[in-house]
BANU-909823 format. One record per atom (N, C-alpha, C): residue in one letter; x negated, y negated, z. Coordinates in steps of 0.02 Angstrom, whole numbers, plus 50000, padded with zeros to 5 digits. Each point is the difference from the previous one (the first is absolute). Layout:
N
AXYZ ...
//
This chain:
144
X501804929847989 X499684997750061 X500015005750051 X499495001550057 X499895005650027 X500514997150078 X500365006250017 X500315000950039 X499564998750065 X500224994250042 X499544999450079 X500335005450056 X499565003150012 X500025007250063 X499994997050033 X500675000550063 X500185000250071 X499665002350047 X499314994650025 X499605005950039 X499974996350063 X500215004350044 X499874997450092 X499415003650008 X499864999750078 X499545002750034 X500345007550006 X500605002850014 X499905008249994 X499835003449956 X499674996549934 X499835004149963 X499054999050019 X499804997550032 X499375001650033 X499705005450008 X499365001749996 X499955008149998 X500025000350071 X500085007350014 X499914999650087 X499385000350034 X499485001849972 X499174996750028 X500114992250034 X500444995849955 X500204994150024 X500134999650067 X500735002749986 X500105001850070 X499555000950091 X499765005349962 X499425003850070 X499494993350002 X499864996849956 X499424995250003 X500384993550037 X500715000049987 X500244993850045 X499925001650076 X500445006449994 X499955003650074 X499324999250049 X499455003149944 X499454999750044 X499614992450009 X500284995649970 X499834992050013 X500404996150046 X500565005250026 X500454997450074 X499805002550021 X499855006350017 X499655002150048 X499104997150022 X499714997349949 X499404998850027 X499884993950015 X500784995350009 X499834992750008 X500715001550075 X500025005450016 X500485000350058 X499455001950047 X499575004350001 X499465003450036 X499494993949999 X499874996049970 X499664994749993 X500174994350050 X500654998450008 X500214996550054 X499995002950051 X500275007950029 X499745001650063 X499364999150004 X499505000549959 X499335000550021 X499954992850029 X500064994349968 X500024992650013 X500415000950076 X500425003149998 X500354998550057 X499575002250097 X499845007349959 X499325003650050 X499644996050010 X499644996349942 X499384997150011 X500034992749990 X500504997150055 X500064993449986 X499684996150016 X499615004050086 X499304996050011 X499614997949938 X499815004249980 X499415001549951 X500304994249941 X500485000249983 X500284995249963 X500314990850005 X499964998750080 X499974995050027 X499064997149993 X499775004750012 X499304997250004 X499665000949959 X500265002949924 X499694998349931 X500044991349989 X500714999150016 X500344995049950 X499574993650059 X500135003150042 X499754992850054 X499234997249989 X499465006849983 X499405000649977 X499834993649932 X500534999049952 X499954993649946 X500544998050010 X499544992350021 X500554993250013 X500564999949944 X499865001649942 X500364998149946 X500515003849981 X500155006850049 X500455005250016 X500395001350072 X499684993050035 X500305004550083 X500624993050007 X500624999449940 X500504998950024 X500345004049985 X499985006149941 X499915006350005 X500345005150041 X499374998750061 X500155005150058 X500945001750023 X500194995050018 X500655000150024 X500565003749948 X499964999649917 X500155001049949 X499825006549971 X499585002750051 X499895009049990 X500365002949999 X500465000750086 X500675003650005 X500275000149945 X500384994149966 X500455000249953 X499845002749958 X499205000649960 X499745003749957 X500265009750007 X499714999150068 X500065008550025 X500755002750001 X500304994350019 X501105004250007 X500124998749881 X499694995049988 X500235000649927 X499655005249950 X499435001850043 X499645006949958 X500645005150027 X500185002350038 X500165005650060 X500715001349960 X500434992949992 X500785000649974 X499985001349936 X499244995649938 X500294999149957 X499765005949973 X499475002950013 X499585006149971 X500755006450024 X500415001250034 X500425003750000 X500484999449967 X500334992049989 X500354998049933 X499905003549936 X499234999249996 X499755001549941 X499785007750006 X499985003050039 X499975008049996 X500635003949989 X500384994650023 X500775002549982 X500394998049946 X499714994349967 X500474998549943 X500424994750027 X499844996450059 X500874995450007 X499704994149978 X500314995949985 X499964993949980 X499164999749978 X499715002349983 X499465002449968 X499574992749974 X500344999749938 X499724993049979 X499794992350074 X500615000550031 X500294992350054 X499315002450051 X499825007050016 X499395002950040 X499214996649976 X500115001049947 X499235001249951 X499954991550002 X500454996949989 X500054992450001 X499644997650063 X500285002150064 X499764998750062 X499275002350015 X500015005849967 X499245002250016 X499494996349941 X500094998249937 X499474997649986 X499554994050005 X500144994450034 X499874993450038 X499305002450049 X500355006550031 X499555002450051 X499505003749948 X500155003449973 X499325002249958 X499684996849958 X500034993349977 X499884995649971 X499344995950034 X500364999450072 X499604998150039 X499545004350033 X500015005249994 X499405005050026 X499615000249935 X500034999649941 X499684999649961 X499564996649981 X500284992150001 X499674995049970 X499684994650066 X500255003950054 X499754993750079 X499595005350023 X500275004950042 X499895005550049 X499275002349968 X500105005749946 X499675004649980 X499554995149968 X499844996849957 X499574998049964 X499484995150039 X500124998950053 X499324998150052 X499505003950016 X500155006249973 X499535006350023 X499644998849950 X500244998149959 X499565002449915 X500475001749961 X499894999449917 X499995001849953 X499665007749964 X499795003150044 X499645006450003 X500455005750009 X499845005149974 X500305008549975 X500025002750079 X499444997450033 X500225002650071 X500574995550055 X500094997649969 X500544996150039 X500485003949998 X500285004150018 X500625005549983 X500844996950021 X499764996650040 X500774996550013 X500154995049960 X499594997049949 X500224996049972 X500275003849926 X499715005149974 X500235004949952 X500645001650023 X500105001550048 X500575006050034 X500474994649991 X499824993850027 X500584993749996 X500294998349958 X499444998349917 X500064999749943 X500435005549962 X499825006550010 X500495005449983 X500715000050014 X500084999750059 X500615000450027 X500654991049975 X499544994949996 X500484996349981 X499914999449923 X499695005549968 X500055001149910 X500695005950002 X499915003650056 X500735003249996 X500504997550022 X499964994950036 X500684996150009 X500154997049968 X499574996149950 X500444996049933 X500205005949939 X499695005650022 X500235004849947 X500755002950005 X499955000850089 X501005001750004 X500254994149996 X499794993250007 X500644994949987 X500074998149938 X499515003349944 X500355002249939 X500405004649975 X499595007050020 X500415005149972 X500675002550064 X500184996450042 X500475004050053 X499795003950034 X500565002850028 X499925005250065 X499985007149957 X500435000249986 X500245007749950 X500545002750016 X499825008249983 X500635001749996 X500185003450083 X499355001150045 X500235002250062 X499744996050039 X500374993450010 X500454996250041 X500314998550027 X500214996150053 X500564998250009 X500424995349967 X499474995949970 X500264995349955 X500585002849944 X499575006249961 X500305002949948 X500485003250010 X500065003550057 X500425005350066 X501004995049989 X499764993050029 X500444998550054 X500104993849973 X499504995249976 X500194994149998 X499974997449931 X499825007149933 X500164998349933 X500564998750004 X500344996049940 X500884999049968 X500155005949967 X500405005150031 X500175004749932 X500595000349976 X500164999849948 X500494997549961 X500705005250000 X500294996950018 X500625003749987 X500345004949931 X500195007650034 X500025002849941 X500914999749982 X500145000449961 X500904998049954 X500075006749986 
//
């Protein structure tokens, strides 16, 4: 019978890595933008009845992009991040974005779609190996 390999997330390649990094970072910059442009984002949601209870529920959108996209650029609690953020991208996907259309020019709804295909991709494969997770809050075993 074939021996089962011990495999965590530090054995991830490190492209992994940079690709988590750069998916905290573009859902941290994403919430300041929400945060800049909250006018603009009060009066999307208010614009369809079927989104403007919404409005009030932005903020929280904009501080959980801002914390968790740095979570996740950093590796901390990585997975407990990606959890929080995908509800919200779920819902930009399948409510938000898809009122525009179903169309190639809809770009935010691609961009939306992308980005929460990489978030179920790290809450499979982990954070990695440059983490904090892997850093600080792996178990490492005592050496005898």
């Amino acid at each position: 019978m074939a021996e089962r390999k011990n495999r965590n997330s530090a054995s991830n390649p490190v492209w992994m890595d940079g690709l988590r990094i750069l998916l905290g970072l573009f859902l941290f910059v994403k919430g300041v933008s929400f945060l800049n442009n909250s006018s603009d984002v009060f009066y999307l949601l208010s614009q369809q009845e079927s989104l403007a209870h919404l409005r009030k529920a932005s903020l929280f959108f904009s501080t959980f992009h801002i914390i968790g996209g740095l979570m996740i650029a950093f590796g901390f609690l990585t997975r407990f991040a990606l959890l929080i953020q995908i509800p919200i991208l779920i819902g930009a996907v399948f409510i938000v974005n898809t009122q525009n259309g179903l169309t190639l020019g809809n770009i935010e709804l691609w961009v939306s779609a992308a980005v929460l295909a990489l978030m179920l991709f790290f809450m499979i494969v982990g954070p990695g190996r440059y983490s904090i997770d892997h850093r600080i809050l792996r178990h490492k075993p005592s050496e005898l």
